[in-house]
C-alpha positions in Angstrom: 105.4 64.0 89.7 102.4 65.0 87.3 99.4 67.3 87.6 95.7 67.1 87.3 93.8 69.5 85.1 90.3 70.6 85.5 87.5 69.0 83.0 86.5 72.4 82.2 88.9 75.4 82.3 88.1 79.1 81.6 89.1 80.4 78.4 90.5 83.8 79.3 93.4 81.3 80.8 94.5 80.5 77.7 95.9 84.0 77.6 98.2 83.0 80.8 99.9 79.5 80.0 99.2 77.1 77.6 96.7 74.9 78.2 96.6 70.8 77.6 94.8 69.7 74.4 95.2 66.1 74.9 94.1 65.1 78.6 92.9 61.7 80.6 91.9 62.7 83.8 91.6 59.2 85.1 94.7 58.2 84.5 96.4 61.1 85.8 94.3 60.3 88.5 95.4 57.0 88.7 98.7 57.6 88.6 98.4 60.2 91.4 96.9 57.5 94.1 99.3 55.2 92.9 102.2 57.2 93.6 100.6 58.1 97.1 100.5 54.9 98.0 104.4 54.0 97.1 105.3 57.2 99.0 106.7 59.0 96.2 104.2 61.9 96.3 105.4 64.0 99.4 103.1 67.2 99.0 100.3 68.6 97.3 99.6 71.9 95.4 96.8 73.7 94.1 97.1 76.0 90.6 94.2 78.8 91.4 93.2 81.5 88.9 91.7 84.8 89.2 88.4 86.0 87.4 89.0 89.6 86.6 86.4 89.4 84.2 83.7 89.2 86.6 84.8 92.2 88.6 83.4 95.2 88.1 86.1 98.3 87.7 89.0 96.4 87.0 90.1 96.7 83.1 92.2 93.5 83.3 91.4 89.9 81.3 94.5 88.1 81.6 94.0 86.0 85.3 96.7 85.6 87.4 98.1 82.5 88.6 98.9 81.2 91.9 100.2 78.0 93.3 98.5 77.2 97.1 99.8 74.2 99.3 97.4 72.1 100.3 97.9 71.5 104.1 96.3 69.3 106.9 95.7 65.7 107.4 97.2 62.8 105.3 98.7 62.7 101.5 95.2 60.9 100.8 93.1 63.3 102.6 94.7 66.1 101.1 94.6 64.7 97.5 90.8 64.1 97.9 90.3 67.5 99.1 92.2 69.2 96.2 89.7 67.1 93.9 87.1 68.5 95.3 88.2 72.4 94.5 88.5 71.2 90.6 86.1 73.2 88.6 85.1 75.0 91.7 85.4 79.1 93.1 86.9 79.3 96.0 86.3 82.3 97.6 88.0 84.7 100.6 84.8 83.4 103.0 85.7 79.3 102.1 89.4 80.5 104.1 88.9 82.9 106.5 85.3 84.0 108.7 84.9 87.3 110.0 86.5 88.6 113.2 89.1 86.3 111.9 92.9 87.6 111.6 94.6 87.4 108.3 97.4 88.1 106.4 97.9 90.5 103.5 100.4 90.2 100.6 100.3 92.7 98.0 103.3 94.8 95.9 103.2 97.9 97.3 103.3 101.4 95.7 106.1 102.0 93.4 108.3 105.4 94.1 110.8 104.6 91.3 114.5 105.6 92.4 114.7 107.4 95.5 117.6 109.1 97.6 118.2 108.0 101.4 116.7 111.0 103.1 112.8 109.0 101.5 113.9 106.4 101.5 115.1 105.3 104.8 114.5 108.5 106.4 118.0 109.8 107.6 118.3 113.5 108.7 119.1 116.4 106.2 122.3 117.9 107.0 122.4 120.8 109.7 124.3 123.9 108.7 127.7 123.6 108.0 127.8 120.3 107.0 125.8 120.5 103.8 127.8 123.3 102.6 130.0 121.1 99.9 127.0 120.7 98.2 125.6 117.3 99.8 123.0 118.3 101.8 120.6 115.2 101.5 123.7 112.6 101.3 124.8 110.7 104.0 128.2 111.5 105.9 129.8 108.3 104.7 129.9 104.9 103.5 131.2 103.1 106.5 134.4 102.1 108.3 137.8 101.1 106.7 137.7 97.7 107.8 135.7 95.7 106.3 136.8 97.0 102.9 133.4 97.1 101.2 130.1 99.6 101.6 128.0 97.1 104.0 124.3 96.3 102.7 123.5 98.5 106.2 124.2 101.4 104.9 121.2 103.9 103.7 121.5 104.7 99.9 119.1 105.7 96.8 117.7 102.7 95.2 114.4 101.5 93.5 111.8 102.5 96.8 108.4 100.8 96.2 107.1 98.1 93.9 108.5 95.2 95.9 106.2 92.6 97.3 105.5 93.1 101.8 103.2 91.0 103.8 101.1 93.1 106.4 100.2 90.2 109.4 97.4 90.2 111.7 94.7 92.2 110.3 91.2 91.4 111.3 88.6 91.1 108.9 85.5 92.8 110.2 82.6 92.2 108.2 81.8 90.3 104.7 79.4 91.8 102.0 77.3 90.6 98.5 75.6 94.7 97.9 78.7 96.7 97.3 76.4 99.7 97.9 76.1 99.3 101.6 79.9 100.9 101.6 80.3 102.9 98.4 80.7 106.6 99.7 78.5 109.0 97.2 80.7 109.1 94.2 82.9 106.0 94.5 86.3 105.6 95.9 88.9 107.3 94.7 90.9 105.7 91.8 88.7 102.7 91.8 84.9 104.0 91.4 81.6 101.7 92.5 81.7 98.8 94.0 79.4 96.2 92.4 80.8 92.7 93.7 81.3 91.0 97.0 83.4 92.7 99.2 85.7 92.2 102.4 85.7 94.9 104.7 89.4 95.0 106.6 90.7 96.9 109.8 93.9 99.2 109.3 95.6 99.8 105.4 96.9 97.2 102.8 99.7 97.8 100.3 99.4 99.2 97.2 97.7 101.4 94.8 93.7 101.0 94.1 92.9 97.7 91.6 95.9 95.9 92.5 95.7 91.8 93.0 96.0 91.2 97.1 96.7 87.7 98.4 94.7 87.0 102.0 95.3 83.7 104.6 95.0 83.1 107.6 97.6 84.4 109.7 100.4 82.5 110.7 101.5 84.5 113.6 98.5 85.5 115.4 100.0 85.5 118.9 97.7 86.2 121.7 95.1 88.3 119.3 91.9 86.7 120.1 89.0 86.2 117.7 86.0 87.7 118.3 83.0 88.7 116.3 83.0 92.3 115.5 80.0 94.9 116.3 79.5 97.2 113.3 76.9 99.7 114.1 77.7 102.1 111.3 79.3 102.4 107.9 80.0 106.0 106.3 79.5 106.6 103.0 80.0 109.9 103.1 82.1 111.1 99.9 85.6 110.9 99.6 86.0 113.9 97.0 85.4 116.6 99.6 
């Protein structure tokens, strides 16, 4: 239907999108309710930004951009709510709490073009079999019938570099002094940590410095919640 800007945006967004020089926020406003009430505004969405600038060891300025649905309650209540987040930081403690199980979405580590034997792990030929040459090929493309190579079927293709959402993973413990975790020299590829930090059970995807998306997790099952007891934090270094 329309959108609803910000009275104040940062500037480093202006190297993202294009951003409004004319604006009345009240009438946008305005016309937002109004179309509430008439039933013709069925959802709502959030535009979020980043703030690269403000983290330490990251040598990005352009933000990235993400849109967030605004869920729970009424149209109304959830219209009022995304008012509220206007010219405001959200950050990872306003969504999840610790010993809370979340969700992570990141693009993973790109391998660039990779055979089938990396890439979905089939075997290497045994013995006679790789003696025309093929020994890290498969042994063929499929049946006769149906006359084309099914998408089943292992190949070489791009292998990494492709967006994967890891569910359920607890979040153990939230931070403001990065140096309560940074091991004696930094961590590798990224260096000190001077900001806020998340500490999270298990692995992410992707390489060190890359943007990852966290919610609350949609599939939780029967993983309970429960506060976690963190007697002890090494920071022993990582460089051998």
């Amino acid at each position: 239907m329309t959108e609803m800007w910000a009275e104040t945006l940062e500037p480093a967004l202006a190297k993202r999108i294009t951003l409004p020089k004319k604006y009345n926020g009240e009438m946008t406003k305005a016309a937002i309710t109004e179309g509430i009430e008439s039933g013709k505004v069925m959802d709502i969405y959030a535009l979020m930004h980043t703030m690269p600038e403000v983290v330490s060891g990251i040598p990005k300025k352009v933000p990235e951009l993400m849109e967030i649905r605004i869920g729970g309650g009424t149209i109304m209540q959830r219209f009022e709510f995304a008012l509220g987040l206007l010219n405001n930081e959200v950050t990872l403690k306003n969504v999840v709490k610790s010993g809370a199980y979340a969700d992570i979405t990141a693009i993973t580590t790109g391998k660039g073009t990779q055979g089938p034997v990396k890439r979905w792990g089939i075997s290497v030929r045994k013995r006679k079999h790789s003696r025309g040459g093929k020994k890290r090929h498969i042994g063929n493309l499929g049946p006769w019938h149906p006359h084309h190579v099914r998408w089943q079927v292992p190949q070489m293709g791009q292998m990494g570099y492709q967006q994967r959402t890891e569910f359920n993973k607890r979040i153990l413990m939230f931070g403001d002094n990065g140096a309560d975790i940074t091991p004696a020299g930094g961590f590798l590829h990224y260096g000190v940590v001077r900001n806020p930090y998340v500490l999270i059970k298990g692995s992410i995807p992707g390489p060190a410095k890359r943007l990852v998306r966290i919610r609350p997790a949609v599939r939780q099952g029967e993983h309970m919640e429960r506060q976690p007891a963190i007697e002890h934090v090494s920071i022993q270094s990582k460089q051998g």
